[in-house]
N, C-alpha and C positions, 0 to 999 in steps of 0.2 A: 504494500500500500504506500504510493509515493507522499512523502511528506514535503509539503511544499510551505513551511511557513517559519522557516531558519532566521528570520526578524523580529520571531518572539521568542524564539527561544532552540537555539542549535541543538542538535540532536550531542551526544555527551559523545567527544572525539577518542576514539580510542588511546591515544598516549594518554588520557584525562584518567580514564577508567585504569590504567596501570600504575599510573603516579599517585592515584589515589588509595589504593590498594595497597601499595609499597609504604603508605603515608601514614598508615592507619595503624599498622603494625611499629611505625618508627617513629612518630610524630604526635604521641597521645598527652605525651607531656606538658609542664608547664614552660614554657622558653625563656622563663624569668630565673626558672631556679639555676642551682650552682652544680646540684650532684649529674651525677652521669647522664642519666635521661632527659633532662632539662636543658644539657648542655646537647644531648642530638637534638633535640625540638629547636633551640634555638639554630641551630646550624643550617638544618631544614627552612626555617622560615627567613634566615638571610639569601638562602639560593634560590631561593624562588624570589624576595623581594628584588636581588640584583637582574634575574632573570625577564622581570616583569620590567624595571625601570628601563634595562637594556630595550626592550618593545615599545616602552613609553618614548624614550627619547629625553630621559631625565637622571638626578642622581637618586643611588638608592635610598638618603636620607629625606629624599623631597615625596615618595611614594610611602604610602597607607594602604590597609587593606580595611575594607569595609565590609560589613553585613550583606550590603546590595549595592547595585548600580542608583537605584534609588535614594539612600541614604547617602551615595558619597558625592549625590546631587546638591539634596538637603543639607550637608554639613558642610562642602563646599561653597555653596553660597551663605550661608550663613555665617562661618567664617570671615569670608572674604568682606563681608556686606561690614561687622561689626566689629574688623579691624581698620576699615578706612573710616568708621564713622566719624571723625571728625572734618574727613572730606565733605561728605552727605549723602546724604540718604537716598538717593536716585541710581534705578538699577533699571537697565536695558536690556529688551529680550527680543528676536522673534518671535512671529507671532504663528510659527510653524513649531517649534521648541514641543520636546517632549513634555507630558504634563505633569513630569516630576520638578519642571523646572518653573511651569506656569503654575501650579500649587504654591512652589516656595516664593516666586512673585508677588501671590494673591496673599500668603501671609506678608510679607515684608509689607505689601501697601496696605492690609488692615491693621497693623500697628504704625502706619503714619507714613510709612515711605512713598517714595513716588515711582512709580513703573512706565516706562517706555514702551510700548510694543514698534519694533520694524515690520512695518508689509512686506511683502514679497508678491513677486509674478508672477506670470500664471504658469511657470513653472516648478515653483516654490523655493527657487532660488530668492537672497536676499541681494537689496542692494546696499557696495559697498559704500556710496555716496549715503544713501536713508541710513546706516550705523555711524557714518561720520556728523552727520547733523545733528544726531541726536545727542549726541554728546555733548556736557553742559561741563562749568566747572566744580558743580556738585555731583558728578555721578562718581558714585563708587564701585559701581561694578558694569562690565556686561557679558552678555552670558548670548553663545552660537554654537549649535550640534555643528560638528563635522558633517554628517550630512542626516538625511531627513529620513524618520524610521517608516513613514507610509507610503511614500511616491520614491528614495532612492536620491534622491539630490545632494548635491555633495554641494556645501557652501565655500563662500570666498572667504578661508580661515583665515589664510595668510594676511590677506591685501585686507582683514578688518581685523585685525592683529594689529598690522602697520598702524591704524588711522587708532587703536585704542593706546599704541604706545609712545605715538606723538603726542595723545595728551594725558601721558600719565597715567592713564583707565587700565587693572589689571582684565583681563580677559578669560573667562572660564569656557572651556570647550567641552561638551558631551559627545565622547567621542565611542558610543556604547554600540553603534552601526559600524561604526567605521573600520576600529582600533584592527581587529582580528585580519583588515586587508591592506593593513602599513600604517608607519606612523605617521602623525596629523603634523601637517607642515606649517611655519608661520612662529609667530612670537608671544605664543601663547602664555597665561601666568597661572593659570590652575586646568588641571584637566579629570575629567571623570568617565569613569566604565564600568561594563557587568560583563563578567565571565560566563556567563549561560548566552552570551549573546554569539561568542566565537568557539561554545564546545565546548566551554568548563561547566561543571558545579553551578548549579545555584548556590546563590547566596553569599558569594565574594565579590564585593565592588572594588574597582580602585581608586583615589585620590589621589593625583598628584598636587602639591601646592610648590611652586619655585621660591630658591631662594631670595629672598629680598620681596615677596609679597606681605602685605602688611595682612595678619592672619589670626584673627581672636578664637581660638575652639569653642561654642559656645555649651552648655547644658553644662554636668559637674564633674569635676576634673577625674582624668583616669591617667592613669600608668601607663596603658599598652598603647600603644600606637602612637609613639608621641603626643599621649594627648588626646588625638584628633579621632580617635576612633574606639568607642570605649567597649570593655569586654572579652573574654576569651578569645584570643585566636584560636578559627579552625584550621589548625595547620593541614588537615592532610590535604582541605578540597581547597586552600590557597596552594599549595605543594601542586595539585592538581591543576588546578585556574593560568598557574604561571607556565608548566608543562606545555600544556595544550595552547597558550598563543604563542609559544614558541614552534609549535611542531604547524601551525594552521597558517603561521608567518613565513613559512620555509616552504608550504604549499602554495601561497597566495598567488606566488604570481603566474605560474602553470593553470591553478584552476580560474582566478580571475579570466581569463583568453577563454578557458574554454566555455564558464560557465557566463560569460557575457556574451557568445555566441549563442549561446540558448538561448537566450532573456532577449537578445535581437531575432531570434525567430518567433518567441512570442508574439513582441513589439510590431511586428509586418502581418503575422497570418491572422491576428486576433481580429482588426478589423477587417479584412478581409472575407472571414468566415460568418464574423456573426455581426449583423448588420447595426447600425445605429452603436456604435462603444465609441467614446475616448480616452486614448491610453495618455493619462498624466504623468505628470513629471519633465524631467531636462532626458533628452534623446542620447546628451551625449556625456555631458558631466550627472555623473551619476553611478550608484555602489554595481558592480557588476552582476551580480545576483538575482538584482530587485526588480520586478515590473509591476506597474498597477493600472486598473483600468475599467471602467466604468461602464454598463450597460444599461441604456434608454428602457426606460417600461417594465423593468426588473425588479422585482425584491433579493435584496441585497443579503438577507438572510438565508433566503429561501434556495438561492445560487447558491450559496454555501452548504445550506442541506443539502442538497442534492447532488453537488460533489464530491461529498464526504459519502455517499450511499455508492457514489461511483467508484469511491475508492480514494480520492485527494483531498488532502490534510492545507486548507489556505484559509487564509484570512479577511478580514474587510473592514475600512475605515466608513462603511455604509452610515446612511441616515438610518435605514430600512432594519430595526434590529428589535426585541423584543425590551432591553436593557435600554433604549433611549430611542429618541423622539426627533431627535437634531444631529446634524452634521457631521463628522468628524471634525473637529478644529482647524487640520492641515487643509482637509480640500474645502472648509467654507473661505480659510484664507485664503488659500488658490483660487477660488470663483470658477471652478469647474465642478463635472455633473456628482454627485456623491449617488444616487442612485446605482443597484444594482452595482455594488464596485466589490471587484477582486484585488488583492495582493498578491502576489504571487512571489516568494524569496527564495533561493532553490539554498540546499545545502551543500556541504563537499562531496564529490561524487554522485551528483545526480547526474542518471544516464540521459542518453538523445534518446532512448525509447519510453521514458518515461514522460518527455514535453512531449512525445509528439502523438502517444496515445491521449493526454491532455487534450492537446490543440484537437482531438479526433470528437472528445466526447463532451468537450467544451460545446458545441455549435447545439448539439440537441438539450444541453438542459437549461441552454438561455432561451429557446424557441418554447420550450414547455412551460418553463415558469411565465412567461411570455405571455401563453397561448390563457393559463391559470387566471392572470391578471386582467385577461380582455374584457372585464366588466364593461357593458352598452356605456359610452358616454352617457351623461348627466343631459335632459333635452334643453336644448339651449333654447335660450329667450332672446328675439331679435331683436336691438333696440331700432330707433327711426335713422341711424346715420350708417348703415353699413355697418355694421358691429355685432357682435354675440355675447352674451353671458354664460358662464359656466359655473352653475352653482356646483363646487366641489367641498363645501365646508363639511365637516366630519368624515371627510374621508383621506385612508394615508397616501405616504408615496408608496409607489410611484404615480397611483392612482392621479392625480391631478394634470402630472403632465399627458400621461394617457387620452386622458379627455380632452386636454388642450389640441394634440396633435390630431384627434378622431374630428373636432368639428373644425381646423384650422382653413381647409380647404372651401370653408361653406361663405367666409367671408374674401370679395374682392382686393385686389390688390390696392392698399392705402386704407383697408379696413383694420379694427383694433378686435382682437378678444381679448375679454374681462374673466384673468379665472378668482372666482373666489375660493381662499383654502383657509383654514386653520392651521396647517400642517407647517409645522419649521421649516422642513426639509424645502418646502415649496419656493420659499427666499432663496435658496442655491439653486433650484435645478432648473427652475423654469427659465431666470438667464441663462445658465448653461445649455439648455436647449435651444434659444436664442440662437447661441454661439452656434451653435453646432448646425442649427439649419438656416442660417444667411439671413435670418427675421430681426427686427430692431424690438427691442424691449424699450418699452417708453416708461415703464417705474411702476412705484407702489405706492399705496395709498391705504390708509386705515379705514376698514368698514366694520359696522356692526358684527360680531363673532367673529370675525377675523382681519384676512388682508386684501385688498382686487390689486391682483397683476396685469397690467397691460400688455400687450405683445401688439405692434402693428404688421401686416403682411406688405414686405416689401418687395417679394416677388411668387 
């Protein structure tokens, strides 16, 4: 059964499972103590810490091991935030940012701080001009993934590295996508990752913080980790964690070639096969692994069931899910379609008969669920000027743009349909459909129980 969704969580690399085995028997100790066993644990936990900074592209005293890729988000910004505070209180994020980073945001600004969010394009790249304007001479922090864990885009680390250390602004990178296929380039000042992302262990994050970042640990004081990380070391699945992105870093660049050749046969045949998709993301900067891509008239869930009954293990940053109601955060910030959307991330060693029996059984279960969803449009109401209404209130996505597209035909060309929805998802897609079919969206406006979207027919 192919598993296709190595973005949330990599399959556990085999040197992982043998370094952790070795670890477990050698490595159970405390690494603080002085007698014999204490002193292997500690030996253990410097060869992996030098192992891992070697990867980072740091020294071994500026690298932490953490609980999670999550916490060494958390403590890294936190850190960073309430050692510059007499800078101030102003932290900068995209606004693509995993939501470990937008969490620690939304607290920083409910205890008084001020948050920047950068836009991005519709590729979900940032721009490095929008990270340089933002910068005040109170900000203390900002904070850019290496690149983007739902669409694949790698950002401009470096060249907003440059623009944050011309004004002195330390830079935290989440580099928890990326780290496992080389190290994050540019002049970075704090960086963070999770080892389940490239094959290790759950439950190991790393922190780097560079020398000369001004750096408060906050919560109460510990011992272990200089501080910065409080708690028992698990040595053996850090023993482990370090292992494996050493052995997946010595793979990278064989499988990067070949598994980016994959993820471009996606990228070509997907629209091809199944009609109405937009494959999001940057075409060309971007993690080699990763494709995502959005299908018209879809439930987004429902795609997923039914790949997983097919036999494929993938993921979705969908509106369409039974947990929520609204967007993915990445593709509402993109302003492309979140309906019916696949990920697709492959792992090490995924075969070409694996994508291409995908690409085979992909075309019929978007056609079904498709076929599921063809609820009769809603009957529309003509108004007096060339125009339709589409009362869609109380109903989900994809359902509203369904109905948009079933009576679009009915009004002349320089006529408007009006869809009314309740539905979140409705603010992303039906621009996005727009986009996709040559039509001018002329806006939104608030109506009783919900919103009326305009769409004029321009050809």
């Amino acid at each position: 059964m192919p598993y296709f969704d190595a973005a949330s969580s990599a399959p556990l690399h085999p040197v992982a499972r043998q370094a952790l085995q070795a670890a477990l028997d050698e490595g159970w100790a405390d690494p603080a103590r002085l007698y014999r066993e204490g002193r292997r644990a500690r030996l253990l936990l410097d060869a992996a810490r030098e192992a891992a900074a070697e990867a980072v592209g740091c020294r071994p005293d500026e690298l932490v091991f953490t609980t999670s890729g999550t916490r060494a988000v958390h403590s890294g910004m936190a850190g960073a935030l309430a050692g510059r505070r007499r800078v101030g209180r102003h932290l900068i994020v995209s606004s693509v940012e995993h939501s470990s980073v937008l969490h620690a945001a939304g607290t920083h600004e409910a205890e008084g701080g001020k948050v920047t969010e950068v836009p991005v394009e519709r590729t979900g790249r940032v721009s490095v001009t929008g990270y340089a304007e933002a910068l005040r001479p109170d900000t203390a922090l900002a904070c850019l993934q290496s690149a983007n864990h739902e669409v694949g885009t790698e950002q401009p680390v470096a060249e907003v590295a440059d623009a944050c250390r011309a004004a002195g602004v330390p830079l935290l990178v989440d580099a928890a996508q990326s780290l496992g296929w080389g190290p994050v380039p540019g002049g970075w000042s704090l960086l963070t990752a999770s080892a389940h992302k490239w094959g290790g262990p759950s439950g190991v994050g790393l922190l780097a913080v560079r020398k000369g970042v001004r750096y408060a640990p906050q919560g109460p004081a510990d011992e272990r980790e200089s501080g910065r990380a409080a708690g028992f070391e698990n040595i053996p699945a850090i023993v482990a964690a370090a292992a494996s992105l050493r052995a997946v870093r010595a793979e990278a660049e064989t499988e990067a070639l070949r598994l980016r050749g994959l993820v471009d046969r996606i990228r070509a045949r997907v629209p091809e096969a199944v009609p109405d998709v937009e494959v999001v993301g940057d075409a060309v900067r971007r993690l080699p692994h990763l494709v995502t891509f959005s299908c018209l008239y879809a439930d987004g869930e429902t795609v997923l069931h039914e790949l997983d009954r097919a036999g494929f293990s993938v993921s979705s940053g969908s509106s369409c899910t039974s947990s929520t109601l609204t967007p993915s955060h990445v593709l509402r910030a993109m302003g492309v379609l979140s309906e019916g959307n696949v990920r697709v991330s492959l792992p090490l060693g995924t075969g070409e008969e694996d994508v291409d029996r995908f690409l085979e059984v992909l075309p019929g279960v978007v056609a079904g669920v498709r076929e599921r969803l063809g609820a009769p449009a809603a009957s529309p109401v003509r108004a007096a000027d060339d125009s339709l209404i589409v009362d869609a209130l109380g109903k989900r996505c994809p359902i509203p743009v369904i109905e948009l597209a079933k009576v679009f035909g009915d009004v002349p060309v320089g006529g408007i349909v009006t869809v009314l929805s309740d539905d979140e998802a409705a603010r992303l897609d039906i621009p996005a459909w727009c986009e996709m079919r040559g039509q001018e969206y002329v806006g939104e406006r608030p109506v009783e129980g919900g919103t009326a979207y305009e769409v004029r027919r321009v050809a």
